[in-house]
Structure formats: structure tokens, C-alpha cells
GUBAFI-440569 format. One line per 5 residues: number of its first residue (from 1); their letters; for each residue z, y, x of N, C-alpha, C, CB. Coordinates in Angstrom, 1 decimal, always signed. Glycine has a CB too. Example, Ala and Ser with C-alpha at 12.3 -4.5 7.8 and 13.67 -1.06 7.14 Angstrom:
BEGIN
1	AS	+7.8 -5.7 +13.2 +7.8 -4.5 +12.3 +7.8 -3.3 +13.2 +9.0 -4.5 +11.3  +7.1 -2.2 +12.8 +7.1 -1.1 +13.7 +7.9 +0.0 +12.9 +5.7 -0.6 +14.1;
END
This chain:
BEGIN
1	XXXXX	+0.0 -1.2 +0.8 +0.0 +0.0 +0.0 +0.0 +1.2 +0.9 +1.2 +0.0 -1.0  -1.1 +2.2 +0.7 -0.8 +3.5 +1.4 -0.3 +4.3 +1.1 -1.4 +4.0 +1.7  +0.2 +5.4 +2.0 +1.3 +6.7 +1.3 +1.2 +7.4 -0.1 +1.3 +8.0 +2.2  +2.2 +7.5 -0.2 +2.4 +8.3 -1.7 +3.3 +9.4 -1.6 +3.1 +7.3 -2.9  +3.3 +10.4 -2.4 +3.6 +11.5 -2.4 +4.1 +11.8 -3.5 +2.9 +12.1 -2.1;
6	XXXXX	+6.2 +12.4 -3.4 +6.6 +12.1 -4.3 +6.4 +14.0 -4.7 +8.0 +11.0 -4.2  +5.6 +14.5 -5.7 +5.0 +15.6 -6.3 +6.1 +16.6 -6.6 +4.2 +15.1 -7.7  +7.5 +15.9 -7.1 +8.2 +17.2 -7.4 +9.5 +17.1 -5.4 +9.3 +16.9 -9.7  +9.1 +16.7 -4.7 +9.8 +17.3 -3.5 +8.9 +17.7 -2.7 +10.7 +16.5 -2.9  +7.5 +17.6 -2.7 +6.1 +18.4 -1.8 +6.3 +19.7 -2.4 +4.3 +17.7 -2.2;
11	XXXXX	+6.0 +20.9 -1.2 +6.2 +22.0 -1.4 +4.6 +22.5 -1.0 +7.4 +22.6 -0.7  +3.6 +21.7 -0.8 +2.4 +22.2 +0.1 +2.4 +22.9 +1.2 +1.7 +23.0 -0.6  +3.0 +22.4 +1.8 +3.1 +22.9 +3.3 +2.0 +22.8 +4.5 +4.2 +22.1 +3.9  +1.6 +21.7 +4.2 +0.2 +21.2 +4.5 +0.4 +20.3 +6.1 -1.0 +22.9 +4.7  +1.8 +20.1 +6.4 +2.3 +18.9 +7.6 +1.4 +17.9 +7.8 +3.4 +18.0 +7.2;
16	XXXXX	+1.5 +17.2 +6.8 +0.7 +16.1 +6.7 -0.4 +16.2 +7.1 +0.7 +15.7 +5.8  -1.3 +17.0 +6.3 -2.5 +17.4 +6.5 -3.3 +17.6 +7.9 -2.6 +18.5 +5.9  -2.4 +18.4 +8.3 -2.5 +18.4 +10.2 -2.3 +17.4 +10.7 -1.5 +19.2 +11.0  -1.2 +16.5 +10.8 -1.4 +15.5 +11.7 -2.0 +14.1 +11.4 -0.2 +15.2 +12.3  -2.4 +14.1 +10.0 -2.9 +12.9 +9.6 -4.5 +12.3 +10.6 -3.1 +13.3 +7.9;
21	XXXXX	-4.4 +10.9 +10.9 -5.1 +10.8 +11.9 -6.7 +10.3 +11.4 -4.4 +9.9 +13.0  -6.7 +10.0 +10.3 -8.3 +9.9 +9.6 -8.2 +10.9 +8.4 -8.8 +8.3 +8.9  -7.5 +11.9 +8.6 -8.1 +13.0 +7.3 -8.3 +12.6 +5.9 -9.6 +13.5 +7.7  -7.3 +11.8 +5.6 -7.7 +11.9 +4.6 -6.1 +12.4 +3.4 -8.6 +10.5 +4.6  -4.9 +13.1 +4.0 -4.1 +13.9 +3.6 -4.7 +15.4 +3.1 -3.3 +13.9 +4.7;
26	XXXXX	-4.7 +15.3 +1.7 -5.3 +16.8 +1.3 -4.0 +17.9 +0.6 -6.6 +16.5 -0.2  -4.8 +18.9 +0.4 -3.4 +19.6 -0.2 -4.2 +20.2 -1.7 -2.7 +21.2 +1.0  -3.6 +19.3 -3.2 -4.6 +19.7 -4.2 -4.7 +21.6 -4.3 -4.0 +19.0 -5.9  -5.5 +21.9 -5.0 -5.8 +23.2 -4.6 -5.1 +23.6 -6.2 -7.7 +23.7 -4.2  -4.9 +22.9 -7.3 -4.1 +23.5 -8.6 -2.9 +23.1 -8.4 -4.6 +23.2 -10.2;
31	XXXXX	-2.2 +22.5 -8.1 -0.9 +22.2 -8.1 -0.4 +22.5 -6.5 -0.8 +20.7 -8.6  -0.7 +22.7 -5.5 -0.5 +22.7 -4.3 +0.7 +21.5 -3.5 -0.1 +24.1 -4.4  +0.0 +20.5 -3.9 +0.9 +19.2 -3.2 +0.1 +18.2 -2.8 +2.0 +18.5 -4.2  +0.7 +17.8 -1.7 -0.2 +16.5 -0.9 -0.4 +15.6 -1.8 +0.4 +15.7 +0.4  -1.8 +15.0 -1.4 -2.3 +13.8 -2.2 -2.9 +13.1 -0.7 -3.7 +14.1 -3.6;
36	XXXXX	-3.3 +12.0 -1.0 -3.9 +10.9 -0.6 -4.9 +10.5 -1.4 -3.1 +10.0 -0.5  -6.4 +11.2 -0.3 -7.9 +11.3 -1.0 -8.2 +10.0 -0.9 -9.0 +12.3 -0.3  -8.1 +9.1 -0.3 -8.5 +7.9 +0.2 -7.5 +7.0 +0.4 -9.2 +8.1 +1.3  -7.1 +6.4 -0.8 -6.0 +5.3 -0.2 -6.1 +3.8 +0.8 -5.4 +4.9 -1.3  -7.7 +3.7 +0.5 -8.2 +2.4 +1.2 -8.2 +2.7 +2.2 -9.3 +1.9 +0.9;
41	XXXXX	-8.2 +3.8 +2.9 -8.6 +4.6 +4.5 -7.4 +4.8 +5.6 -9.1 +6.4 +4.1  -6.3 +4.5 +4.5 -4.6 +5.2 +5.5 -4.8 +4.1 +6.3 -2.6 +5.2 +4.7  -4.4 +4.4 +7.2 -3.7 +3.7 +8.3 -2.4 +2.8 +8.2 -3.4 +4.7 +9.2  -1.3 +3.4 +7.6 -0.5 +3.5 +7.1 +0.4 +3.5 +9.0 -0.4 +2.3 +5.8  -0.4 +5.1 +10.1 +0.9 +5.1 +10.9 +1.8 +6.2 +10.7 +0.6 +5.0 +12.4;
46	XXXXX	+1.9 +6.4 +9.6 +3.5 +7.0 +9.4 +3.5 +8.4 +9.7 +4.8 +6.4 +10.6  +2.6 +9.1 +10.3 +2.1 +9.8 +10.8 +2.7 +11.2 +9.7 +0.6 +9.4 +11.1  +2.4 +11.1 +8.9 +2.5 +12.4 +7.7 +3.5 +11.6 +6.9 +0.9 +12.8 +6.6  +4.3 +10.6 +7.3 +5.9 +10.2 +6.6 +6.8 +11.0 +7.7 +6.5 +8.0 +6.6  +6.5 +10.8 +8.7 +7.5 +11.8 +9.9 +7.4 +13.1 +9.9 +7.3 +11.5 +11.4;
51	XXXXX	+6.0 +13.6 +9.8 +5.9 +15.0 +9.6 +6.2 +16.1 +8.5 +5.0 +15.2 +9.8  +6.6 +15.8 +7.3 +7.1 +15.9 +6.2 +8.3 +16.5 +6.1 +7.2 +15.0 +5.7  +8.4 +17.8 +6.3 +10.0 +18.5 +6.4 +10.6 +18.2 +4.8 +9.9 +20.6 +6.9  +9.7 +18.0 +4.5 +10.7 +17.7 +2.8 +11.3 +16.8 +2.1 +10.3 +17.9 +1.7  +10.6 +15.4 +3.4 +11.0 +13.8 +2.9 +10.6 +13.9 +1.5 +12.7 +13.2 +2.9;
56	XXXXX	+8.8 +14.1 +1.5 +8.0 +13.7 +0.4 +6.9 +12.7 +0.4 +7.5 +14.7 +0.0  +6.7 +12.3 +1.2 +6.0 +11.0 +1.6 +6.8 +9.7 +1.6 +5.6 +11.3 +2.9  +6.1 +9.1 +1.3 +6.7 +7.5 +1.7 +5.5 +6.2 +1.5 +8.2 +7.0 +0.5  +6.1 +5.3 +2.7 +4.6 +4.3 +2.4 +5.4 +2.9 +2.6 +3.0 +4.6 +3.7  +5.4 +1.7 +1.9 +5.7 +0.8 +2.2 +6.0 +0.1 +3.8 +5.1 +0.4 +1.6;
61	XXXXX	+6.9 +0.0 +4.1 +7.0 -0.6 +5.4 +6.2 -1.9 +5.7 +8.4 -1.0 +5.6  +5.8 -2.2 +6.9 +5.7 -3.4 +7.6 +6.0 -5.0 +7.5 +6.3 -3.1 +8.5  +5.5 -6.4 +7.2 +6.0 -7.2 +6.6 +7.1 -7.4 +7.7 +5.0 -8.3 +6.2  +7.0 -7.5 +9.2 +7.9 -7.6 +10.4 +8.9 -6.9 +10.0 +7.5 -7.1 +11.8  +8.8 -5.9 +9.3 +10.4 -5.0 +9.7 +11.3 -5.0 +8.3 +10.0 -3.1 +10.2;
66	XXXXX	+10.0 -5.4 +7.2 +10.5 -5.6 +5.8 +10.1 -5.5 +4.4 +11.2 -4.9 +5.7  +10.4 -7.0 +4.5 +9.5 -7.7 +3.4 +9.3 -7.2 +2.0 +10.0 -8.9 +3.3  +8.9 -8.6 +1.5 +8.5 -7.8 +0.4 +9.9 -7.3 -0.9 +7.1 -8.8 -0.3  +9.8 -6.6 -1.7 +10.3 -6.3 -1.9 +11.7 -5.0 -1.6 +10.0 -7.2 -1.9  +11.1 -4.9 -0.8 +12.2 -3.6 -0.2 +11.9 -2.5 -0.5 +12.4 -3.4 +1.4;
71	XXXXX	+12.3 -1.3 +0.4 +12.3 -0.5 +0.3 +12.7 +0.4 +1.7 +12.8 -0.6 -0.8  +11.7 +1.4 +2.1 +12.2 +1.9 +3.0 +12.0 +3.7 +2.7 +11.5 +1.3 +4.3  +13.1 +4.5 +3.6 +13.2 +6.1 +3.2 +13.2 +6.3 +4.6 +14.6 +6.8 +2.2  +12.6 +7.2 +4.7 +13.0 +8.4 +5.8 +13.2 +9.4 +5.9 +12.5 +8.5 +6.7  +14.0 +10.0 +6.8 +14.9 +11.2 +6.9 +14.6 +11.8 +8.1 +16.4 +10.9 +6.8;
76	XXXXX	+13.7 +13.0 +8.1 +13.8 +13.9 +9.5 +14.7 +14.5 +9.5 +12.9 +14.7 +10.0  +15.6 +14.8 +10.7 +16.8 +15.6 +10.8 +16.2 +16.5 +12.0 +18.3 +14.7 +11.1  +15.2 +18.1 +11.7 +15.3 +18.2 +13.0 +16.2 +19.1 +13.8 +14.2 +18.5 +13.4  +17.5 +19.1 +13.2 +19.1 +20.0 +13.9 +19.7 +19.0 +14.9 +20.6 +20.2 +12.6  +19.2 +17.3 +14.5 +19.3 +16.1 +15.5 +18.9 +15.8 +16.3 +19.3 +15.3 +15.3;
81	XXXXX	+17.1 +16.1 +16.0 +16.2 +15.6 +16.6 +15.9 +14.1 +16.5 +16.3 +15.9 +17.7  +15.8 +13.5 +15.3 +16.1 +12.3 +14.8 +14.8 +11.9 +14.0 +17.4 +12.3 +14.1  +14.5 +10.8 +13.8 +14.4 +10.3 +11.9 +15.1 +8.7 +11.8 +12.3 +10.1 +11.3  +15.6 +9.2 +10.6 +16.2 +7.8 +10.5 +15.2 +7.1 +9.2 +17.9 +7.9 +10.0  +15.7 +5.7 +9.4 +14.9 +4.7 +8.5 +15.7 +4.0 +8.1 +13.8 +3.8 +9.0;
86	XXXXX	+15.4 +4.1 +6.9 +16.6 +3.0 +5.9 +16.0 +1.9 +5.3 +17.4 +3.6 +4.6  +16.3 +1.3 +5.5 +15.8 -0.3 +4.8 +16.7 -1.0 +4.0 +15.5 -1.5 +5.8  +16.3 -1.4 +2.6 +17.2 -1.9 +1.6 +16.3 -3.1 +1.1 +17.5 -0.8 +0.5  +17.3 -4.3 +0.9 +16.2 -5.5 +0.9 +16.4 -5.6 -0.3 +16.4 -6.9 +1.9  +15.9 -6.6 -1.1 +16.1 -7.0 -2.6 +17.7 -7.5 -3.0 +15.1 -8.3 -2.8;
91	XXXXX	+18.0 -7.9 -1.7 +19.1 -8.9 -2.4 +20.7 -7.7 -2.1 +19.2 -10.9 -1.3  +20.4 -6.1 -1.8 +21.3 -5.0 -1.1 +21.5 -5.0 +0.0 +22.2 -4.8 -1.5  +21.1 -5.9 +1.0 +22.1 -5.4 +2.2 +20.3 -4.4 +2.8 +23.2 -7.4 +3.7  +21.1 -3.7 +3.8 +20.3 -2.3 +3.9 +20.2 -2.3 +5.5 +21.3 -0.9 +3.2  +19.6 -1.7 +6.3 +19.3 -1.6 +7.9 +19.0 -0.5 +7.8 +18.2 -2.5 +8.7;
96	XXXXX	+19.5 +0.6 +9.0 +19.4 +2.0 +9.4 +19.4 +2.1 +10.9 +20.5 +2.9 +8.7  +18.2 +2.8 +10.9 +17.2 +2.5 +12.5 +17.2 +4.5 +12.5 +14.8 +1.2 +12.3  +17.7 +4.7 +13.5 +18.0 +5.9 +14.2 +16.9 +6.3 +15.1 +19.2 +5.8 +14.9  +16.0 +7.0 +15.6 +14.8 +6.9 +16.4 +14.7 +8.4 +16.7 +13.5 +6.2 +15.6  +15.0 +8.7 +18.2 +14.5 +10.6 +18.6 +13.1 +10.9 +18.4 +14.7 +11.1 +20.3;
101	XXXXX	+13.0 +12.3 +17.8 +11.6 +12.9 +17.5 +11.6 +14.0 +19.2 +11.5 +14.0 +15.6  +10.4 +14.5 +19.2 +9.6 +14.9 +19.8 +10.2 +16.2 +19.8 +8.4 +14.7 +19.4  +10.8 +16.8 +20.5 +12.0 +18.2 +20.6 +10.9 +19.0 +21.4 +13.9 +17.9 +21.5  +10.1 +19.3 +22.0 +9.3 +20.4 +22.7 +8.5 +20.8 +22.1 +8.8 +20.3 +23.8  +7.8 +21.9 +22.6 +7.1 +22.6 +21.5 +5.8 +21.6 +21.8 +6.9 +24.5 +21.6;
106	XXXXX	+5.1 +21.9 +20.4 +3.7 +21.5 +21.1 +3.2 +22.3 +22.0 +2.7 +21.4 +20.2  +1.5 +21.7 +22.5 +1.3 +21.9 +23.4 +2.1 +22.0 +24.6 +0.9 +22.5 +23.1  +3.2 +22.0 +25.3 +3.9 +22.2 +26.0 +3.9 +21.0 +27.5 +5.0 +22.4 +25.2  +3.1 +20.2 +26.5 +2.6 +19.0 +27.9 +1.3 +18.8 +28.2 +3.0 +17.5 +27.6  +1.0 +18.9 +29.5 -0.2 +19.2 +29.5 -0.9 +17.9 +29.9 -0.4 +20.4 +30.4;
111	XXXXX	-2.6 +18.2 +28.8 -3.1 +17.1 +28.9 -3.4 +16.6 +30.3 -4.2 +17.2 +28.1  -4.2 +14.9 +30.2 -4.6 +14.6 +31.4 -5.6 +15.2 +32.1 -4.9 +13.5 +31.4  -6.8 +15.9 +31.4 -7.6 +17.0 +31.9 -7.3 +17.9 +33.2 -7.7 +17.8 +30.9  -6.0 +18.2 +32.3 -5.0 +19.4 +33.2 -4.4 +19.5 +34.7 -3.7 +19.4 +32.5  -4.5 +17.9 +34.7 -3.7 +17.2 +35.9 -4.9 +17.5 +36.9 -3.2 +15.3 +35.6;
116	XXXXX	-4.4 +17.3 +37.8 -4.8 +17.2 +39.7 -5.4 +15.6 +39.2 -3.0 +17.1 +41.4  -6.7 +15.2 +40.2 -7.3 +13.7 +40.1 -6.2 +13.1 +41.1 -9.0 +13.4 +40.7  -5.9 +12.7 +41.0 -5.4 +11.4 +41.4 -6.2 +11.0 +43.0 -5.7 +10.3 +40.2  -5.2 +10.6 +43.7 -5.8 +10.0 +45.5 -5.8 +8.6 +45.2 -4.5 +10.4 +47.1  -6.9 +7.9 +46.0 -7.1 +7.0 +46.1 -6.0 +6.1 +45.9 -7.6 +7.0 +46.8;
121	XXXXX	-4.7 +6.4 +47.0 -4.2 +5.4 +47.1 -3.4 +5.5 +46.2 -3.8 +5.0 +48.1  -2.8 +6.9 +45.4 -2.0 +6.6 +43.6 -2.7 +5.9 +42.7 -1.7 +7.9 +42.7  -4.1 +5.3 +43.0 -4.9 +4.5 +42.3 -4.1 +3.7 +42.4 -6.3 +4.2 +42.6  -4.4 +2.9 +43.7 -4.1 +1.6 +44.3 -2.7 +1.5 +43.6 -4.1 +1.4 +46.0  -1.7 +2.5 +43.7 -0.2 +2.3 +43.0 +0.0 +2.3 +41.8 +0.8 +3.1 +43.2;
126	XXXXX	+1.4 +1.3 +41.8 +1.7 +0.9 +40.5 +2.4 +2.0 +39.6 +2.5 -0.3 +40.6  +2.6 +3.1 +40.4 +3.3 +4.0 +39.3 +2.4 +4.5 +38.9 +4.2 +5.0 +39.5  +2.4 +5.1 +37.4 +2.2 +5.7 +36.5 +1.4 +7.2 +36.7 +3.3 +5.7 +36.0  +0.3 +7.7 +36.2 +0.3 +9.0 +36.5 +1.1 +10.0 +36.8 -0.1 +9.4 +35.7  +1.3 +10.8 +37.6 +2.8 +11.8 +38.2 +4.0 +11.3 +37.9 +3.0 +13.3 +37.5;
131	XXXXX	+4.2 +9.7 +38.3 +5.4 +9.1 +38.0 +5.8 +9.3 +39.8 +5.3 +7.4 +37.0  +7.3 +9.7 +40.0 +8.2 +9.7 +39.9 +8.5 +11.3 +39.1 +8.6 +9.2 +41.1  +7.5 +12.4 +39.7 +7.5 +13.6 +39.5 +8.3 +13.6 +37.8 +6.0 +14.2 +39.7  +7.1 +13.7 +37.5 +7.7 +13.3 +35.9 +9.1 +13.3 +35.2 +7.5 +12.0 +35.7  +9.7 +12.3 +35.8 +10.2 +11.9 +35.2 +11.9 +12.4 +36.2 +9.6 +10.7 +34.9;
136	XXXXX	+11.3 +13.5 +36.5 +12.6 +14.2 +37.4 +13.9 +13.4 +38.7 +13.6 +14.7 +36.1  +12.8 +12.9 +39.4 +13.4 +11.8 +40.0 +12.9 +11.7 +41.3 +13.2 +10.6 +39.3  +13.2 +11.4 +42.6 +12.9 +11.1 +43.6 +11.9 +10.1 +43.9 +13.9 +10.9 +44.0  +12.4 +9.4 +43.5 +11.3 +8.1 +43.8 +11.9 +6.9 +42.9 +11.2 +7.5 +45.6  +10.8 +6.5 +42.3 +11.0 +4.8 +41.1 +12.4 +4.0 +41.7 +9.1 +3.3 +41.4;
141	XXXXX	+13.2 +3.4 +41.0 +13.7 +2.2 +41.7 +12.6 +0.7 +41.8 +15.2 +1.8 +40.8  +12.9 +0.1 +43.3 +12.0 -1.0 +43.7 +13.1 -2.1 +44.4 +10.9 -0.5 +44.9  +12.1 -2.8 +44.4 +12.8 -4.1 +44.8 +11.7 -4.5 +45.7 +13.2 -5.3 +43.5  +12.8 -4.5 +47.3 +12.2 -5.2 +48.8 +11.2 -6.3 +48.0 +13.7 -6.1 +50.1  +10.3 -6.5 +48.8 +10.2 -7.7 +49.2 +11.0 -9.5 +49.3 +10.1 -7.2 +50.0;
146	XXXXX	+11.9 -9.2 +50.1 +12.7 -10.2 +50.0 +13.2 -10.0 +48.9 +13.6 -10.3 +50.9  +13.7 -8.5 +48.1 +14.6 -8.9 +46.8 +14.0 -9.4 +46.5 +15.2 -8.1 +45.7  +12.9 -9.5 +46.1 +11.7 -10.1 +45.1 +12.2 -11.6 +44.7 +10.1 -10.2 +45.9  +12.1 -11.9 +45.9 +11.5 -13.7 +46.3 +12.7 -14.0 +45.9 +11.1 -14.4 +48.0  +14.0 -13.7 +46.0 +15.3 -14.2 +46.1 +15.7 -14.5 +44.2 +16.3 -12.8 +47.2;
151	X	+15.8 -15.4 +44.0 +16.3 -16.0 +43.0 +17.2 -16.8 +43.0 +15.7 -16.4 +42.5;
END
């Protein structure tokens, strides 16, 4: 089932609309509240359930995370920097999954474009694009050689 939009807590903000990743989040033009032009088309990645400052969206969860029957809500808190997910199964018992949102502004990280190419031999390595830099750190933790082998 793809997202649904619950009409009297949409304010037409137009969230959704922006980050939705196949376009097909509209904002009706007489009532001013998100719809879903295309429901065969969602993705269903959550995308405009997280971006929703009004917790007006919702789309059925995942069979992995919860079956049929359930029920899932989410809650952006952004004074926490959070969203939480609540899961309520048929039979009541309930699961609440806590998960940090994205606290910098946009734009504020710059794309891979942006970056310096890369030297040969950060090819050849196993870190990560501007990994240690990154990630405010001296250098990766490693394991010798010998640690390796040693079991």
C-alpha cells in the first residue's frame, strides 16, 4: 500500500513534494493538501513520511519489520533531532525504534563534484572518500598484520 495522507492534519506545506523521489507527491490546488498522484508509482521510501512536519503522512510498514496487520506512526521531533517509529501489532504489544535525523542545514555537505580527485594510491585504499578527515579523526583504527592472523 502506498502513502496516504491524513487531509485534516496536512497544512500544504509542500515537504513532501520536494523530497519525494519519483514526483509523484502533489499539493491539490482547491483544498491545499498533499495527495498521492500515482499510487502504483510510490516507492514506499518514507521519504515524505519523515519530511512531514505535521505527521500527516503514513504508509504501511515493511513485511520484515511488521506484519500484516499492524500499524505503524511516526513522529519527527526536530527539538531532538529524532523520528520515532511505533509499531503496534494485532495482538497489542507495540515496538518503538528511535532513529537521528539529519541536523545540518542543507546543502552544507559538499557534493562529490566538490571534492579534490582522489590520488592514485587513495584508490588503491581501503578508506572511504576523505575518510579519516571526515570523520574528525587522525587516522582509521587497524589491525597489524599479525593482529590479523592471530585468532
Amino acid at each position: 500500500m502506498p502513502t496516504f495522507v491524513y487531509m485534516t492534519r496536512c497544512d500544504g506545506c509542500g515537504e513532501c513534494v520536494d523530497i519525494c523521489p519519483s514526483d509523484i507527491m502533489h499539493i491539490d490546488s482547491t483544498y491545499r493538501r498533499a495527495y498521492n498522484i500515482e499510487p502504483n508509482m510510490c516507492w514506499e521510501c518514507y521519504s515524505c513520511v519523515k519530511a512531514c512536519p505535521q505527521n500527516a503522512i503514513d504508509c504501511r510498514g515493511y513485511a520484515d519489520f511488521a506484519p500484516m496487520g499492524h500499524s505503524v506512526r511516526v513522529l519527527r521531533e526536530e527539538d531532538k533531532g529524532t523520528i520515532s517509529w511505533r509499531i503496534k501489532f494485532r495482538d497489542g504489544r507495540e515496538k518503538n525504534f528511535v532513529s537521528p535525523i539529519r541536523t545540518t542545514p542543507w546543502d552544507s555537505i559538499p557534493s562529490p563534484a566538490d571534492l579534490a580527485v582522489p590520488s592514485p594510491e587513495a584508490l588503491n585504499s581501503q578508506e572511504l572518500a576523505n575518510e579519516p578527515a571526515d570523520l574528525h579523526i587522525e587516522a582509521l583504527p587497524a589491525l597489524s598484520p599479525r593482529q590479523a592472523k592471530e585468532d
